[in-house]
Backbone as a printed PyTorch tensor [residue, N CA C, xyz], in Angstrom:
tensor([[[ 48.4380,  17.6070,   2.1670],
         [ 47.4880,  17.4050,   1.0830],
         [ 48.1810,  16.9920,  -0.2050]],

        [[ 49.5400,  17.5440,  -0.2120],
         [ 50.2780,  16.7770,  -1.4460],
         [ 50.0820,  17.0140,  -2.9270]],

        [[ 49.6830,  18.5000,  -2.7630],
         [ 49.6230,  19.4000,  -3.5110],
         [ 50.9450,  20.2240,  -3.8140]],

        [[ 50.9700,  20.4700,  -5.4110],
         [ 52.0850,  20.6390,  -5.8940],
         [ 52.1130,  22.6960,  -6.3070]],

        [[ 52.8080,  23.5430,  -6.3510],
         [ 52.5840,  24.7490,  -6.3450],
         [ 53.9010,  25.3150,  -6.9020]],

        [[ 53.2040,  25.9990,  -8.2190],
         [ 54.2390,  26.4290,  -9.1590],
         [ 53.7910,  27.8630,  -9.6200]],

        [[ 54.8260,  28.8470,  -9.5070],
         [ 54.6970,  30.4120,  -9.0550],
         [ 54.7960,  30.4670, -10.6130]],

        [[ 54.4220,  31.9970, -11.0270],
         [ 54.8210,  32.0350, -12.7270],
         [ 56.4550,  33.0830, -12.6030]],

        [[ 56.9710,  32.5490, -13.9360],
         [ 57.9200,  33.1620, -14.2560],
         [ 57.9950,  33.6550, -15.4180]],

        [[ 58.7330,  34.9830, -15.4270],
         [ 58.5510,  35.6420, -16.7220],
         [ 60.2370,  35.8120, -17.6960]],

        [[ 59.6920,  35.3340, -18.6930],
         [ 60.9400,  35.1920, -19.7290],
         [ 60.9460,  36.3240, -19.9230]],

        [[ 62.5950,  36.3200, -20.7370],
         [ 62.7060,  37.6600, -21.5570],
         [ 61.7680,  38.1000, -23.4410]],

        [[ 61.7800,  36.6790, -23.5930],
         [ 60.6100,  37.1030, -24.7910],
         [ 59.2320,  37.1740, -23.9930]],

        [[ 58.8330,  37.6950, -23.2060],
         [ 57.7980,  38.2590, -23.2920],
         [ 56.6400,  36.8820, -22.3120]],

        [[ 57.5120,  36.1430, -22.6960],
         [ 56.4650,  34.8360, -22.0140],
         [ 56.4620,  34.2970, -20.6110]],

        [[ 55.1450,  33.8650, -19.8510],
         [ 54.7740,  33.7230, -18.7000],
         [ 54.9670,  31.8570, -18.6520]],

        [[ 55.7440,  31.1610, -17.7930],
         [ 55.9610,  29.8090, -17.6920],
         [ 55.3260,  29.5520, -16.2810]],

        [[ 55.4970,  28.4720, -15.5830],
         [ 54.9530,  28.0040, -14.2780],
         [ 56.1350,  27.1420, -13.5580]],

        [[ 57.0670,  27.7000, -12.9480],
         [ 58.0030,  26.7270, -12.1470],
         [ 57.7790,  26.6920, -10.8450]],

        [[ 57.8210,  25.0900, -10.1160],
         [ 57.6400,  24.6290,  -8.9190],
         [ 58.1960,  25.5630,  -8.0620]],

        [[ 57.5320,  25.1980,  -6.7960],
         [ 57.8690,  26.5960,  -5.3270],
         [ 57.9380,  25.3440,  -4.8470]],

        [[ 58.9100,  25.2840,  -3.7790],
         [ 59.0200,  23.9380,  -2.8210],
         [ 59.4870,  25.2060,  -1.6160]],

        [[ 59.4650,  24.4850,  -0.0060],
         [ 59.9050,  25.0520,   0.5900],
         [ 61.1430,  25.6930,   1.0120]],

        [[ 61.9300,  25.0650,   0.0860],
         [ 63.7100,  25.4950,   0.2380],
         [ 63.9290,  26.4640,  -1.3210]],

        [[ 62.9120,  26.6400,  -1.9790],
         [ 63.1600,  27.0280,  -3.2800],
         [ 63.6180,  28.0580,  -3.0970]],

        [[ 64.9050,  29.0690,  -3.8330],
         [ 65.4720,  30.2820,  -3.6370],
         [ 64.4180,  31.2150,  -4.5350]],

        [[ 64.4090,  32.4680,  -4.4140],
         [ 63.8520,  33.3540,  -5.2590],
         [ 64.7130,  34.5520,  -5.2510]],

        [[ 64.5660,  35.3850,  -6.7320],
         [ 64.6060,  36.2560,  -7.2120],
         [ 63.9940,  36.8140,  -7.5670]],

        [[ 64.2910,  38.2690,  -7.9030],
         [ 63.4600,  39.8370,  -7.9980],
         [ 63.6180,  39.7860,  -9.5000]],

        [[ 62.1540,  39.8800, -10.2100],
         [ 62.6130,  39.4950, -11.7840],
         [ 62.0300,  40.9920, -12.4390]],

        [[ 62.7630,  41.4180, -13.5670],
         [ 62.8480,  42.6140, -13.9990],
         [ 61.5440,  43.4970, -13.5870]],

        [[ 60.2780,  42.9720, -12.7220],
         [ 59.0000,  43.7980, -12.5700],
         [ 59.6040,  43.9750, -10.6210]],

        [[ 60.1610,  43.9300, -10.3990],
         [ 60.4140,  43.8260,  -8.7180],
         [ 60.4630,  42.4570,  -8.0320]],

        [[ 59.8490,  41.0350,  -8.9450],
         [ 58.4190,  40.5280,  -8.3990],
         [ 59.6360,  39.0690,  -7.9250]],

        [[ 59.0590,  38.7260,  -6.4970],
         [ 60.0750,  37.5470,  -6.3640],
         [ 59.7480,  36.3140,  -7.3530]],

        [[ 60.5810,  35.1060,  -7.8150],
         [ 60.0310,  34.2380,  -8.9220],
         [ 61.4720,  33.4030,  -8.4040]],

        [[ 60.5340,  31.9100,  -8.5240],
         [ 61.7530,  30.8960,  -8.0470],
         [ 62.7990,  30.8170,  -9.3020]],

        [[ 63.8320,  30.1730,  -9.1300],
         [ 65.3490,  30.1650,  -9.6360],
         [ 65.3260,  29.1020, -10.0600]],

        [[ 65.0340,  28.1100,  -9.7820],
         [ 65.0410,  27.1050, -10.0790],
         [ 63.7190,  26.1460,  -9.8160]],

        [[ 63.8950,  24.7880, -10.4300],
         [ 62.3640,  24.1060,  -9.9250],
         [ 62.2240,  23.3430, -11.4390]],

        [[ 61.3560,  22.3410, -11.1810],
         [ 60.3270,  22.1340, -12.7450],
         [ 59.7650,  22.7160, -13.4590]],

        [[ 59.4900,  23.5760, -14.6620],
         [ 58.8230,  23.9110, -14.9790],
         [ 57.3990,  22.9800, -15.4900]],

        [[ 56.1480,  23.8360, -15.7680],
         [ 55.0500,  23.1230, -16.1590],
         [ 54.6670,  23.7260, -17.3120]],

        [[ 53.5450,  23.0340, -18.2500],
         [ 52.9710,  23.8280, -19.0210],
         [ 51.7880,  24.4610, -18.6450]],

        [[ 50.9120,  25.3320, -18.9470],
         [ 50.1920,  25.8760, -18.4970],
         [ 49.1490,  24.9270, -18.5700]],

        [[ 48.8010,  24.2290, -18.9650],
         [ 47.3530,  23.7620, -19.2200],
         [ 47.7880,  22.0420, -18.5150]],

        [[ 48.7160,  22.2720, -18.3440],
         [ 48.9100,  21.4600, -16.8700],
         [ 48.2700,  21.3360, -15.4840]],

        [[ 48.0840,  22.6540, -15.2980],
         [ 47.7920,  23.3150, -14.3260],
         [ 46.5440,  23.1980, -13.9790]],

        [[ 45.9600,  23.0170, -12.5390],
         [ 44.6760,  22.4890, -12.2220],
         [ 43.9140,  23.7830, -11.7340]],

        [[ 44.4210,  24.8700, -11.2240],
         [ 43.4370,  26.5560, -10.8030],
         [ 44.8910,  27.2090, -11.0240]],

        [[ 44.6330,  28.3530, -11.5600],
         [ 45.8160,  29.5950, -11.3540],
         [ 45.3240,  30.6870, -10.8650]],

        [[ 45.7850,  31.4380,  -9.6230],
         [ 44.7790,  32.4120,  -8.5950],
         [ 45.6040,  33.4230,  -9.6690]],

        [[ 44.4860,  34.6310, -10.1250],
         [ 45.1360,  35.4570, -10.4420],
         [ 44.9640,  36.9640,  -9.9470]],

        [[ 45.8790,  38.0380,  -9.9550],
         [ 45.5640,  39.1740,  -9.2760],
         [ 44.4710,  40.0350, -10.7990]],

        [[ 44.2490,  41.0170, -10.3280],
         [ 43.2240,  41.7750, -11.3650],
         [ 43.1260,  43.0530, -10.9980]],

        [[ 43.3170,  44.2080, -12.3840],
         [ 42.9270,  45.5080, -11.5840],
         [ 41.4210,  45.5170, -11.5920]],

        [[ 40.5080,  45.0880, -12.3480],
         [ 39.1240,  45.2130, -12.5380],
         [ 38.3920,  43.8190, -12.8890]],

        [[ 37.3030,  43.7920, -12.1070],
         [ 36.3600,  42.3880, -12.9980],
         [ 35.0710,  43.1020, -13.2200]],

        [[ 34.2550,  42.3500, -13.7200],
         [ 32.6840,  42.8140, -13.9500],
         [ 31.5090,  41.1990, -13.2930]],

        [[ 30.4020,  41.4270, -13.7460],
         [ 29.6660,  40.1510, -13.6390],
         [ 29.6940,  38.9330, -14.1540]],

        [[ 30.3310,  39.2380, -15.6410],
         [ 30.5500,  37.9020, -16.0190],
         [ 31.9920,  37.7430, -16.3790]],

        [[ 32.8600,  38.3240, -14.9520],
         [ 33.5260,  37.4340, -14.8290],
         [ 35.0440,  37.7270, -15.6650]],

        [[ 34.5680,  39.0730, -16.7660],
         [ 35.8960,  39.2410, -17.3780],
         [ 37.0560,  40.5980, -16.7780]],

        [[ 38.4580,  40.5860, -16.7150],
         [ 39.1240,  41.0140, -16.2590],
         [ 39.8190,  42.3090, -16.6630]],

        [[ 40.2480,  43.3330, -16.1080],
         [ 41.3520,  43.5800, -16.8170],
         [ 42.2740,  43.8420, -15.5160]],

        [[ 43.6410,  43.3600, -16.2770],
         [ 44.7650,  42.9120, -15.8070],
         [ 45.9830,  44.0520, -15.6120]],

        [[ 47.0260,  43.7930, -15.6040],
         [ 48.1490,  44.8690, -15.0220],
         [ 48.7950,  45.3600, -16.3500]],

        [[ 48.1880,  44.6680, -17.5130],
         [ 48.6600,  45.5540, -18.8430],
         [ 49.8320,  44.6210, -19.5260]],

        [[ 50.2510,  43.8920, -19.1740],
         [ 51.5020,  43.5670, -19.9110],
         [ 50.6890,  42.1450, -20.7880]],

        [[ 50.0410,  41.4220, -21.0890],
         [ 49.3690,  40.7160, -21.8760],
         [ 49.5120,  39.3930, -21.2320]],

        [[ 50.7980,  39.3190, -20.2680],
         [ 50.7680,  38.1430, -20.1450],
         [ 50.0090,  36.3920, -19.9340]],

        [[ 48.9950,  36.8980, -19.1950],
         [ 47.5400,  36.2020, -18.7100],
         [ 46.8870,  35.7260, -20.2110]],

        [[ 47.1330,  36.8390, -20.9850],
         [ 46.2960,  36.6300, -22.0050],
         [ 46.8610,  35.5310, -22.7880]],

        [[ 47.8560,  35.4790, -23.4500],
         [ 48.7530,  35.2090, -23.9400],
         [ 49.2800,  34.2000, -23.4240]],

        [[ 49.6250,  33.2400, -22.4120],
         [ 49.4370,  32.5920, -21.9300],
         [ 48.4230,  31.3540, -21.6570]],

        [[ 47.3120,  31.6600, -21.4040],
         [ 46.1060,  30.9290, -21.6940],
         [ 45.0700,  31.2210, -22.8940]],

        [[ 45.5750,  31.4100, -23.4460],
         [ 45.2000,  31.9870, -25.6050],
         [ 44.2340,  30.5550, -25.5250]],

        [[ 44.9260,  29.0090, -25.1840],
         [ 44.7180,  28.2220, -25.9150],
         [ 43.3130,  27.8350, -24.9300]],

        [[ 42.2960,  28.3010, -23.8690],
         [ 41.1150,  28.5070, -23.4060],
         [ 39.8110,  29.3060, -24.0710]],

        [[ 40.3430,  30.1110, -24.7310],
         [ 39.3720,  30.9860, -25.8520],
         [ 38.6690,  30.4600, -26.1630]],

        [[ 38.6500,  29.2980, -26.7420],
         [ 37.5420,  28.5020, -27.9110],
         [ 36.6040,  27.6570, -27.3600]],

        [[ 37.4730,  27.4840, -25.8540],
         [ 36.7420,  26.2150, -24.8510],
         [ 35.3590,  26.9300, -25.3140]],

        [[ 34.1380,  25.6040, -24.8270],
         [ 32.7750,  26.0940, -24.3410],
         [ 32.9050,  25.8510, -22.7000]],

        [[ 33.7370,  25.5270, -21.8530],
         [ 33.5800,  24.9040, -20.8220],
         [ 34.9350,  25.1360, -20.2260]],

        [[ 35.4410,  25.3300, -19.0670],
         [ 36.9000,  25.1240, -18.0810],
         [ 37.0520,  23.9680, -18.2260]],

        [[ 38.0620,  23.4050, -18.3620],
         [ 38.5210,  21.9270, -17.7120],
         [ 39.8090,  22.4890, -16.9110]],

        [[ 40.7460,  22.2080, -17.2760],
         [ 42.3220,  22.6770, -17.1110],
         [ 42.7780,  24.2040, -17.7900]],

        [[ 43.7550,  24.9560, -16.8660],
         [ 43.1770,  24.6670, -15.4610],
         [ 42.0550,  26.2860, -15.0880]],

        [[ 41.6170,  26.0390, -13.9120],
         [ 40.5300,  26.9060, -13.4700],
         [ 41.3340,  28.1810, -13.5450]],

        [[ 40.5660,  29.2670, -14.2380],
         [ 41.2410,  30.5350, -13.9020],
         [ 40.1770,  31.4760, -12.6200]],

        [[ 41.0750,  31.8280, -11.4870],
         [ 40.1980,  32.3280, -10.1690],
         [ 41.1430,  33.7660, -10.1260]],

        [[ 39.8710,  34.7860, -10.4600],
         [ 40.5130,  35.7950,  -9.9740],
         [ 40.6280,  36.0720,  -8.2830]],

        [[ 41.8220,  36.8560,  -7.5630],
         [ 41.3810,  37.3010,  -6.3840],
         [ 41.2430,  38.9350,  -6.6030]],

        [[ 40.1800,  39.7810,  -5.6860],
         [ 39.6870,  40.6830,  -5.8020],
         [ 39.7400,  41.2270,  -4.7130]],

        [[ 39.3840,  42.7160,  -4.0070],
         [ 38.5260,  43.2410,  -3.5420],
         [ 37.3640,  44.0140,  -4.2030]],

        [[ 36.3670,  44.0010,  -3.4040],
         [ 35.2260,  44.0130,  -3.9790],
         [ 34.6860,  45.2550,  -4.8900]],

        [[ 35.4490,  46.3500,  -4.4030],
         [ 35.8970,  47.9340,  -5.1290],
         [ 36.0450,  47.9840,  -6.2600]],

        [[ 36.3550,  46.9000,  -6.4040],
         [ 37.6260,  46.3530,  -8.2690],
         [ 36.4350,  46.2450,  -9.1680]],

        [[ 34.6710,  45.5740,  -8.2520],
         [ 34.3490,  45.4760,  -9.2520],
         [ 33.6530,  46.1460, -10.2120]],

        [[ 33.2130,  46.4500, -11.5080],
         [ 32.6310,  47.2610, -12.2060],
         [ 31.3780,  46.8890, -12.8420]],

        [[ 30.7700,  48.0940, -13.4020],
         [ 29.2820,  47.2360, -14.1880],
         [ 29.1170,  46.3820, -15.5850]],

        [[ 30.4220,  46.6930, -15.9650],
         [ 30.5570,  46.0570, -17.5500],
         [ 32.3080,  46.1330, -18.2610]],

        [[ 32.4690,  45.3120, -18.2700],
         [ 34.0790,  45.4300, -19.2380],
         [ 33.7310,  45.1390, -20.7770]],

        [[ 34.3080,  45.8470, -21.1150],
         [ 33.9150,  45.1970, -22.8310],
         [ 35.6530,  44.6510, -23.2910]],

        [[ 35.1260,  43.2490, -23.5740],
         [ 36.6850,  42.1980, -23.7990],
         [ 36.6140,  42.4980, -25.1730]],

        [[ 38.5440,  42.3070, -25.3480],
         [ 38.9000,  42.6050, -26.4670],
         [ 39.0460,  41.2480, -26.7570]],

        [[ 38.9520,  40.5440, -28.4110],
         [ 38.8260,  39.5010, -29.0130],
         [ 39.7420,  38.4570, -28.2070]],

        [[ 41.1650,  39.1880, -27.4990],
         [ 42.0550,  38.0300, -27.3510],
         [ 42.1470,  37.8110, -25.8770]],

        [[ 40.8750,  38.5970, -25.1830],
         [ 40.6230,  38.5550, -23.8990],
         [ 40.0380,  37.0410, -23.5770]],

        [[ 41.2630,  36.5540, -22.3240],
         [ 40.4920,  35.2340, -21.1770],
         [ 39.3950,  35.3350, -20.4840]],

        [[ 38.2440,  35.1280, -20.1900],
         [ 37.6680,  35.4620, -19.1370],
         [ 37.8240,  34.5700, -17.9600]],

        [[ 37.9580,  35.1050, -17.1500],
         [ 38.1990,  34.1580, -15.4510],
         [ 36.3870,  32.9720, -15.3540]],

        [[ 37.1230,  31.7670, -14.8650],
         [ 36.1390,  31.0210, -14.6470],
         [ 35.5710,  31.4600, -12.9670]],

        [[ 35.8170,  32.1830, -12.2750],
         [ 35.7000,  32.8490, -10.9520],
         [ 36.0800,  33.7000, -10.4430]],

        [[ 35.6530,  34.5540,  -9.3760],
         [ 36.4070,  36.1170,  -8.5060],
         [ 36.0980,  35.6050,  -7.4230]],

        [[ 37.0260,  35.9190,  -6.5820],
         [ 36.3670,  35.5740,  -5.5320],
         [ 37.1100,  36.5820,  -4.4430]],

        [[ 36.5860,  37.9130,  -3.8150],
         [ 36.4850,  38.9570,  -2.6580],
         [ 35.9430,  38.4450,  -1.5080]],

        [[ 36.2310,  39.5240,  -0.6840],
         [ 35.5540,  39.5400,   0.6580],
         [ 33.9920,  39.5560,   0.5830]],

        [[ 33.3890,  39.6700,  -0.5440],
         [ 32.2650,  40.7020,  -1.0800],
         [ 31.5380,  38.8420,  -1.4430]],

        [[ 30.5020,  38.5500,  -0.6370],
         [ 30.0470,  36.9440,  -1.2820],
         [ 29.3460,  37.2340,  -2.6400]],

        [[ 28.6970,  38.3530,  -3.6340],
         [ 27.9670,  38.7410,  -4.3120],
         [ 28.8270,  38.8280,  -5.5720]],

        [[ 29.9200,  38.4090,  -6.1730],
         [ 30.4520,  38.4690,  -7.3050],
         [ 30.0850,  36.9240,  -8.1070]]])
């Protein structure tokens, strides 16, 4: 399909980047446990055409909360103002447990343009 796939990596200031995964790409265990390629292209974020993301919680419309470290947020800051997704799609993945009746987002909260569980009803 010729589709291109770039894992995130996390700097030491605090910031979340997007470098290419190819099939020979080496990885490392980066200060959270978490494997993250070594090398590759990096991208900018809004490069990026969907980013699947993990989530401890969603609600109905769709907003998240995340593993705590801001990164997600902070990262796609520059989606806030959209009225609309273009670049790129944010898709949470879920199980359906995760989800709740209401999150109340804090000002500098992303909301996911999708969830998508085992559960067809999100």
């Amino acid at each position: 399909m010729k589709k291109r796939i770039f894992a995130p990596i996390v700097k030491k200031n605090n910031v979340m980047q997007f470098q290419e995964l190819k099939p020979k790409t080496l990885l490392r265990r980066n200060v959270y446990g978490l494997f993250e390629p070594c090398d590759g292209q990096i991208i900018d974020a809004n490069a990026l055409d969907v980013v699947i993301t993990p989530l401890v919680a969603f609600d109905h419309q769709n907003n998240r909360i995340g593993m705590g470290g801001g990164y997600f947020d902070r990262t796609f800051a520059f989606l806030k103002d959209r009225q609309s997704y273009f670049h790129p799609k944010l898709i949470g993945i879920a199980f359906a447990c995760q989800k709740t009746a209401q999150i109340a987002p804090n000002p500098w909260d992303i909301r996911l343009f999708s969830v998508i569980s085992e559960s067809s009803r999100n």
